[in-house]
VOKEDO-659756 format. One record per residue (C-alpha): x, y, z; residue in three letters. Coordinates in steps of 0.1 Angstrom, whole numbers, plus 5000, padded with zeros to 4 digits. Layout:
XYZALA
...
! end
This chain:
500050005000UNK
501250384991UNK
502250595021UNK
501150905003UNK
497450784999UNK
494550875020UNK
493250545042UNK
489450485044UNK
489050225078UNK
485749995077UNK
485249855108UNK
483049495109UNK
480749605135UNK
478649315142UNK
481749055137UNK
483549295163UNK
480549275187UNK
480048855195UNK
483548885197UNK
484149105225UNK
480649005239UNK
482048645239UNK
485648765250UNK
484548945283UNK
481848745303UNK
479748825334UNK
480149195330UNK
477349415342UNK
476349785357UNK
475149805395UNK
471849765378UNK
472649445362UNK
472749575330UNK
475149405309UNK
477749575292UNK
480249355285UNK
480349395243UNK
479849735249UNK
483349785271UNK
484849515245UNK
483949745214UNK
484350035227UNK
488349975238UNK
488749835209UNK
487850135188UNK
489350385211UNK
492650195207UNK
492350185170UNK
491350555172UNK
494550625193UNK
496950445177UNK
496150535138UNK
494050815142UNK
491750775111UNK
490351055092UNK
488050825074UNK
486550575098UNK
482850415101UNK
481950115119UNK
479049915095UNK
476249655107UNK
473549415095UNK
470949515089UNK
467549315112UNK
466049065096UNK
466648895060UNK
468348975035UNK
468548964996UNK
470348625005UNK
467548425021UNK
465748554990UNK
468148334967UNK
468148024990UNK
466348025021UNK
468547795044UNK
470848085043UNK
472148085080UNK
469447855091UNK
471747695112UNK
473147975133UNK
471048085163UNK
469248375172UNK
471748685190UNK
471448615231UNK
469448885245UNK
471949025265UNK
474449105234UNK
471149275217UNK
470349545244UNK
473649645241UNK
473849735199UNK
471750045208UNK
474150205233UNK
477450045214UNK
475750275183UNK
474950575203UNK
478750555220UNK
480550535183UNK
478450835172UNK
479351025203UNK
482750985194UNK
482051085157UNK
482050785144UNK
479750685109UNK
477550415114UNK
476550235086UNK
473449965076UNK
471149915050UNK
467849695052UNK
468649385036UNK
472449365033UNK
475049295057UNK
477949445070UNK
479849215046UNK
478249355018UNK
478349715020UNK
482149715034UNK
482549525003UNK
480849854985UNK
482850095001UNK
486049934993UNK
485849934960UNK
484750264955UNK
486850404978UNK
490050244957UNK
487850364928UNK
488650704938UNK
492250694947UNK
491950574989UNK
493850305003UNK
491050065020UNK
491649885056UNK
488949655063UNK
489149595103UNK
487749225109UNK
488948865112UNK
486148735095UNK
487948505066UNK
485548565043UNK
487048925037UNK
489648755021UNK
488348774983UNK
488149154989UNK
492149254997UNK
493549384966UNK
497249584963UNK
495349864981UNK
492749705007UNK
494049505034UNK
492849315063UNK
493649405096UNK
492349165124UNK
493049405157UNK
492049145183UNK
495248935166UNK
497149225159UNK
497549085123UNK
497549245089UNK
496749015055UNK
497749225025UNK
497849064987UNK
501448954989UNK
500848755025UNK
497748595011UNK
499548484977UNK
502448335002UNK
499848145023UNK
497848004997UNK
499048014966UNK
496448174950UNK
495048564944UNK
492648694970UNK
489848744942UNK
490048354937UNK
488148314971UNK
485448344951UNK
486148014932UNK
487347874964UNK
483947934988UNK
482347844955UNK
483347504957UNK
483847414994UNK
480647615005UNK
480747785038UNK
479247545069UNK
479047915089UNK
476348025069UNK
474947715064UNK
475647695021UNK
476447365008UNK
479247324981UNK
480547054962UNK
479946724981UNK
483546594995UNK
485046944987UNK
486847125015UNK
488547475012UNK
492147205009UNK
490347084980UNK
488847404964UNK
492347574965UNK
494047294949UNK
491247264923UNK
491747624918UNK
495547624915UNK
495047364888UNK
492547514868UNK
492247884877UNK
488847894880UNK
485647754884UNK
484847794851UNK
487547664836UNK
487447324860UNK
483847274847UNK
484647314812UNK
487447034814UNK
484546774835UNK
! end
C-alpha cells in the first residue's frame, strides 16, 4: 500500500460485537445491565482511534431481519442461532457510543455488513483511497487487493495481497472460486459434496477457475 494515499478504515461492527461480547463474560452495571460487548467494542475502537487516528473511519452492521440472500436460497444461516438477548440490548448504546465519538454508522435493510464494506471498498479504491477492512472474518479474504488490506486488531495481524499469495497460493479474488466449491458450513451453504477449502484451493490452483474446471469435467 502507498504511504502517500488517504486510508478509508471499515470497521466489521457486528463481527467485532459477539467477539468481544464472547471475550468478556459476566460483565454488568450495578443495575445488572450488561455491558460487556459494549466495554469490548468500545476499547477496541478507542485503541484503534488512538493508535492510527483515522480520518475516514465508520463502523458498518447488519441490517435486522433477512436479507436479499435468504431470497436466493432460504436455508441461508438456518443453522446459526438467534443473537442472546443480552448481546442485543447492548447494539443500541454500542451505536449511540460510536456516534458520540464521531463515528459513521453504517446499515442498510437487507444487506450485511459484509456486503456494503465490500461496496465501500471498492469505491473508495475507485477513487484513489487505500482501503483497511478491520475484521477477522475470513471471508474478507476475496476482497484484499494491492490497496485493501485486512487488519484483524484482536490478533494484531495484517493480511495484505502479497501474504495471502504466500499462504495459499492463490490471488485473493479467487476466494470466490474457492467458497464456490467448498461452500461455507457458517452460513449454512452447501458446496460440492467431498470438497473442503484443501480441495477447492488445489482445484483452483490447477484450473484457475471455476469455470474453467467445469469446462474440462
Amino acid at each position: 500500500m502507498s504511504e502517500d494515499k488517504k486510508t478509508v478504515y471499515l470497521l466489521d461492527g457486528s463481527s467485532y460485537i459477539h467477539r468481544a461480547y464472547h471475550a468478556i463474560r459476566n460483565l454488568t452495571n450495578s443495575k445488572g445491565f450488561p455491558t460487556n460487548a459494549i466495554l469490548g467494542v468500545t476499547k477496541m475502537v478507542m485503541k484503534l482511534m488512538a493508535d492510527r487516528n483515522p480520518e475516514y473511519f465508520a463502523v458498518v452492521f447488519d441490517s435486522k431481519g433477512p436479507t436479499f440472500r435468504h431470497k436466493i436460497y432460504e436455508d441461508y444461516k438456518a443453522n446459526r442461532p438467534p443473537m442472546p438477548e443480552e448481546m442485543a440490548v447492548q447494539l443500541p448504546l454500542i451505536k449511540e457510543i460510536l456516534q458520540k465519538l464521531g463515528i459513521r454508522i453504517m446499515e442498510l435493510s437487507g444487506y450485511e455488513a459484509d456486503d456494503i464494506i465490500g461496496t465501500m471498498a471498492r469505491v473508495s479504491q475507485e477513487n484513489g483511497f487505500q482501503v483497511v477492512m478491520v475484521t477477522g472474518d475470513k471471508d474478507f479474504r476475496q476482497l484484499i487487493t494491492p490497496e485493501a488490506t485486512m487488519w484483524d486488531t484482536m490478533k494484531d495481524r495484517v493480511t495484505d495481497y502479497e501474504a495471502i499469495k504466500e499462504e495459499y497460493g492463490i490471488e485473493p479474488e479467487k476466494f470466490l472460486d474457492v467458497m464456490g466449491l467448498s461452500g461455507d458450513t457458517s452460513d449454512n451453504i452447501p458446496g460440492v459434496r467431498g470438497v473442503g477449502e484443501k480441495t477447492a484451493l488445489d482445484l483452483v490452483k490447477q484450473f484457475g477457475s471455476m469455470e474453467n474446471l467445469f469446462e474440462h469435467l
